[in-house]
Steps between C-alpha positions, in 0.01 A plus 500: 500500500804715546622473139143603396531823701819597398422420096185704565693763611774499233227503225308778659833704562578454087168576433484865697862573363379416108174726559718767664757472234219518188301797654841716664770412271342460185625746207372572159099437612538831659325793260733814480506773745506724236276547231634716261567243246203228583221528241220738605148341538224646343354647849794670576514603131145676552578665816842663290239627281296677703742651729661615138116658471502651791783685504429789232152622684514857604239626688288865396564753785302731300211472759652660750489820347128456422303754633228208640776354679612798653183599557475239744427545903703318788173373718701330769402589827714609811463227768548659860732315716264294764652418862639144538325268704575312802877319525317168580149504415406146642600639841245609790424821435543732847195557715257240344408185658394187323192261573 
């Protein structure tokens, strides 16, 4: 039964250093890091594009000098400053007593 054990354990210790060996020291399954010369896929070929169409859009200012927009009225109103409440306000308050 001791032979078994120690066979077991041989087989078990070459199987866990092939697996480490084929997933950590493996070479040439790896893609590149760097992907300047990999082929382009067509989804990254699409996003190229539009960033390429985005890039020349100006936007009209011209509306700022309308007379509409600067005919416009700042509504906002002023909101006082309101005391703060109590430091704790699940405490007791002073001078009332509970039933």
């Amino acid at each position: 039964m001791k032979s078994n054990t120690i066979v077991i354990i041989v087989i078990t210790l070459l199987i866990a250093a092939g697996a480490y060996w084929y997933f950590f020291m493996g070479t040439g399954n790896q893609p590149p890091l760097s992907t300047n010369n990999a082929p382009v896929n067509q989804a990254q070929t699409q996003f190229e594009t539009l960033v390429s169409e985005l890039q020349p859009i100006s936007f009209n200012t011209g509306i700022f000098s309308d007379p509409r927009f600067n005919a416009l009225v700042d509504i906002t109103t002023v909101v006082s400053p309101e005391p703060s409440g109590r430091p704790d306000p699940l405490a007791p308050i002073p001078g009332v007593t509970g039933h």
